[in-house]
C-alpha positions in Angstrom: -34.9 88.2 -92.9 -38.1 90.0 -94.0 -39.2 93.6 -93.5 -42.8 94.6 -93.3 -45.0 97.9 -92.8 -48.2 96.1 -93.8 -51.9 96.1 -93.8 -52.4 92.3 -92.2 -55.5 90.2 -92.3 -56.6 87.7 -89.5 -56.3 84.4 -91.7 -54.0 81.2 -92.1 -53.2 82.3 -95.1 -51.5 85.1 -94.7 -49.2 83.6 -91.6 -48.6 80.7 -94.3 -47.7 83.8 -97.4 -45.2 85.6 -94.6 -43.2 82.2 -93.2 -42.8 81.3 -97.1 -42.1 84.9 -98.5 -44.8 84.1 -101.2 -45.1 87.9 -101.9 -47.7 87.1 -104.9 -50.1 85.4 -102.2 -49.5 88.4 -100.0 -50.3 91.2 -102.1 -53.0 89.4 -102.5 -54.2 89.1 -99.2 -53.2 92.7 -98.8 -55.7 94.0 -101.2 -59.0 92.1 -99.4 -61.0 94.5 -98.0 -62.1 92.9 -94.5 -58.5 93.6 -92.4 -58.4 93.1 -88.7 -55.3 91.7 -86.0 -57.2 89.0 -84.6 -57.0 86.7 -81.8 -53.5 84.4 -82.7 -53.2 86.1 -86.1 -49.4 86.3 -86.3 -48.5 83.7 -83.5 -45.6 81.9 -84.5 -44.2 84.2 -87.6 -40.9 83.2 -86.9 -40.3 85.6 -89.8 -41.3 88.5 -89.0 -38.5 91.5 -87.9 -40.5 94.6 -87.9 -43.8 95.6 -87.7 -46.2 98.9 -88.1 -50.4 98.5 -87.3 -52.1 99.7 -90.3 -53.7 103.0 -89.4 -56.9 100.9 -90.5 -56.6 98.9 -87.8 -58.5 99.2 -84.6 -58.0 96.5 -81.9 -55.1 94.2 -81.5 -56.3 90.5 -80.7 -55.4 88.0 -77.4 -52.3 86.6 -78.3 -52.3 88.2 -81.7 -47.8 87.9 -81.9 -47.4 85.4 -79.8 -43.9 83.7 -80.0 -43.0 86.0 -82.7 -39.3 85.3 -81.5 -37.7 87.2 -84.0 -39.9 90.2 -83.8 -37.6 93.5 -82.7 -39.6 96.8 -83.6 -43.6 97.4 -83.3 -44.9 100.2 -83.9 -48.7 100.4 -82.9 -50.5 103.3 -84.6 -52.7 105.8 -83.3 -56.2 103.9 -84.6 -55.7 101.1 -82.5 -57.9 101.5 -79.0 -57.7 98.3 -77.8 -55.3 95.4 -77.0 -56.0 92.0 -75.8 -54.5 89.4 -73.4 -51.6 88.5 -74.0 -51.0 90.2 -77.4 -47.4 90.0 -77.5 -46.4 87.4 -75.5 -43.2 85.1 -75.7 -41.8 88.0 -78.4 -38.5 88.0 -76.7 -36.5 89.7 -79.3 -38.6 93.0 -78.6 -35.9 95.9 -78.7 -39.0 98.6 -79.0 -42.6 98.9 -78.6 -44.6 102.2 -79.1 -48.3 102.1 -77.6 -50.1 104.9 -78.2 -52.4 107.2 -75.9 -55.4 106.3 -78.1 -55.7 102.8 -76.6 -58.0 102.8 -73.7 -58.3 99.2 -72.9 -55.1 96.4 -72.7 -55.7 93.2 -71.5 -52.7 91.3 -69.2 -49.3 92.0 -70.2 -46.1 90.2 -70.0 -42.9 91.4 -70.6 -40.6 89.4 -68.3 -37.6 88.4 -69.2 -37.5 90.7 -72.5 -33.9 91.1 -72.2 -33.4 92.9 -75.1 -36.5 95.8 -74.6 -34.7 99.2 -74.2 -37.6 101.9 -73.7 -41.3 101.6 -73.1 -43.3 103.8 -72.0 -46.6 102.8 -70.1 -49.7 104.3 -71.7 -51.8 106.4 -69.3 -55.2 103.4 -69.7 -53.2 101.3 -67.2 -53.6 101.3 -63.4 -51.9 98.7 -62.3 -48.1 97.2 -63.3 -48.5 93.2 -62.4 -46.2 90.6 -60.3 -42.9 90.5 -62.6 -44.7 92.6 -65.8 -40.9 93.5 -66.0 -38.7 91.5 -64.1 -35.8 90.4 -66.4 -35.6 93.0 -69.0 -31.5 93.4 -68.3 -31.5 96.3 -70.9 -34.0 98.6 -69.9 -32.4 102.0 -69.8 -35.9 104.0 -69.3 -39.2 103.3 -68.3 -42.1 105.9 -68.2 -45.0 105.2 -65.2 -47.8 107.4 -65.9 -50.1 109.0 -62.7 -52.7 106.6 -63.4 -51.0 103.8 -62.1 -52.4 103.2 -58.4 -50.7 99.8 -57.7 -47.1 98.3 -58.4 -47.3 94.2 -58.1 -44.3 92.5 -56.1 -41.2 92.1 -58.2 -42.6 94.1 -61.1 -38.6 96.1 -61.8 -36.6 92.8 -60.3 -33.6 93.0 -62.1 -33.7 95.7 -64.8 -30.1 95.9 -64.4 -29.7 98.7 -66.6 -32.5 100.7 -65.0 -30.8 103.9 -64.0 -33.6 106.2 -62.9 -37.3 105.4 -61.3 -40.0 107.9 -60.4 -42.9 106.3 -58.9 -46.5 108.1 -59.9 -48.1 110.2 -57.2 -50.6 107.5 -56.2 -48.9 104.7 -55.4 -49.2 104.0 -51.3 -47.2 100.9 -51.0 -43.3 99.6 -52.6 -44.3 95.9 -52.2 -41.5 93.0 -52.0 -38.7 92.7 -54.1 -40.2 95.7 -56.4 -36.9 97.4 -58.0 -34.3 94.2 -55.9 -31.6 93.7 -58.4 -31.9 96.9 -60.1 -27.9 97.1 -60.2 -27.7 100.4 -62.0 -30.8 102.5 -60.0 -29.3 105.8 -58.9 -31.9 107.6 -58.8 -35.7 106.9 -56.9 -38.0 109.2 -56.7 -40.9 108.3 -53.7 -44.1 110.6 -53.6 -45.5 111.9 -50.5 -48.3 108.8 -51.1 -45.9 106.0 -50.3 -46.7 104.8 -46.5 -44.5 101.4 -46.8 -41.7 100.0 -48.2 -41.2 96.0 -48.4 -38.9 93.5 -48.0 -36.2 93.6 -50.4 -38.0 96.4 -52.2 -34.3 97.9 -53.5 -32.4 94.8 -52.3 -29.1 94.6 -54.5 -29.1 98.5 -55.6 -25.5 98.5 -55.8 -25.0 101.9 -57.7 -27.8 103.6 -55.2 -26.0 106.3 -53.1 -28.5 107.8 -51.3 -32.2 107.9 -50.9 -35.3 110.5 -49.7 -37.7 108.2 -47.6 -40.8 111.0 -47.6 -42.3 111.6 -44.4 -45.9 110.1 -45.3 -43.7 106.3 -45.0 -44.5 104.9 -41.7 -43.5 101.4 -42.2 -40.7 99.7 -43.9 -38.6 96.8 -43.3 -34.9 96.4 -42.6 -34.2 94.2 -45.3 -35.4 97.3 -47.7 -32.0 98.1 -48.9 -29.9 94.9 -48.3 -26.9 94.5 -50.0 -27.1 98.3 -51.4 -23.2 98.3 -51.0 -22.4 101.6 -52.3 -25.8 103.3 -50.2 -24.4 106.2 -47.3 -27.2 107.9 -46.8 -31.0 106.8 -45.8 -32.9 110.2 -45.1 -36.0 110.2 -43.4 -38.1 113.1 -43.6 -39.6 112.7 -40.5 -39.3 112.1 -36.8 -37.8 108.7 -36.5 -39.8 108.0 -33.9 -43.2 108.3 -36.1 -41.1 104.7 -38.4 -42.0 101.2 -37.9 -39.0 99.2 -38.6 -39.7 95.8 -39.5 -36.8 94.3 -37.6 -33.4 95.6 -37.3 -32.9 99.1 -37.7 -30.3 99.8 -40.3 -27.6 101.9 -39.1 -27.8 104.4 -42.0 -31.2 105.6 -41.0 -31.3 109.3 -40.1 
């Protein structure tokens, strides 16, 4: 098991120094003066545990961890202002990752099926989450959306089991398909005055939800919204009912 806080250079050699512990090769490397996290720099360090971005460091290449599998903790430092495609794909041991309001630009992320990620907290340069960006991660306890986020994808919470609490940023219009479904330990939703429909199986399988506030800006949602939310009493509608497309059956629970 190796430990590293490191300044890391974009070259074979240093991905060869780390999978071999040859720490005379590294400190080598370490002392060069060109350092950079380029495109597929780390991919495949099957070694590497723990991470920290130099502060010297920048940008974050496409693919630049990919398939670290063992990788648990990075920590990306406050110089770093952009991230590529891709950059930490197939790392499925991620327990934390820390990205920093200094980046402005991030290329498509992935973190489905992470099921050992815990907290993240989405920097404030994204706008949109993507189809699945989260389906899977079974331990995710908190998630942080910031208000610049206009659009949530289909499926992009599907079962975050351990997801206890969701408050969805102030612009978002629609809860698309399947968004939160399997989200067995939601409690607590918050919905925005922006939200005008809720899709199918949106919160489908929130056993632990007890209630929800449907605002009165929501004008269409579909009866399979809340199926199988076993443990749900209470749908409140702040609005005249009359003012709701149902899509379907109208759930009993609607008032």
């Amino acid at each position: 098991m190796i430990f590293i806080n490191i300044f890391l250079l974009n070259t074979t050699a240093l991905k060869l120094a780390i999978e071999n512990e040859n720490y005379d090769i590294l400190n080598y490397l370490l002392n060069l003066p060109e350092i950079e996290i380029g495109s597929k720099c780390l991919s495949f360090c099957h070694k590497l545990i723990q991470f920290k971005v130099p502060t010297t460091v920048t940008f974050i290449g496409d693919f630049a961890f990919e398939y670290c599998e063992n990788l648990k903790i990075i920590e990306i430092t406050s110089s770093v202002t952009k991230i590529g495609d891709n950059a930490f794909n197939g790392c499925k041991s991620l327990e934390k990752i820390i990205i920093p309001s200094s980046v402005t630009s991030i290329g498509e992320l992935s973190f489905r099926n992470f099921s050992l990620l815990k907290e993240f907290i989405i920097p404030p340069c994204i706008t949109k989450i993507d189809m699945h960006e989260f389906n899977g991660c079974s331990s995710l306890t908190k998630i942080e959306i910031p208000s610049s986020v206009t659009s949530i994808d289909k499926f992009a919470f599907c079962n975050c089991s351990s997801l206890k609490q969701i408050t969805i940023p102030p612009l978002i219009t629609s809860i698309e398909e399947g968004t939160f479904s399997g989200c067995t330990s939601l409690q607590i939703v918050n919905i925005p005055n922006s939200v005008k429909t809720i899709g199918i199986d949106a919160f489908s399988g929130c056993i632990s939800l007890v209630n929800i506030i449907i605002p009165s800006s929501v004008n269409e949602i579909d009866f399979t919204s809340f199926k199988n939310c076993t443990s749900l009493n209470k749908i409140i509608y702040k609005n005249d009912i009359e003012n709701l497309k149902i899509i379907g059956e109208i759930p009993e629970k609607l008032k």
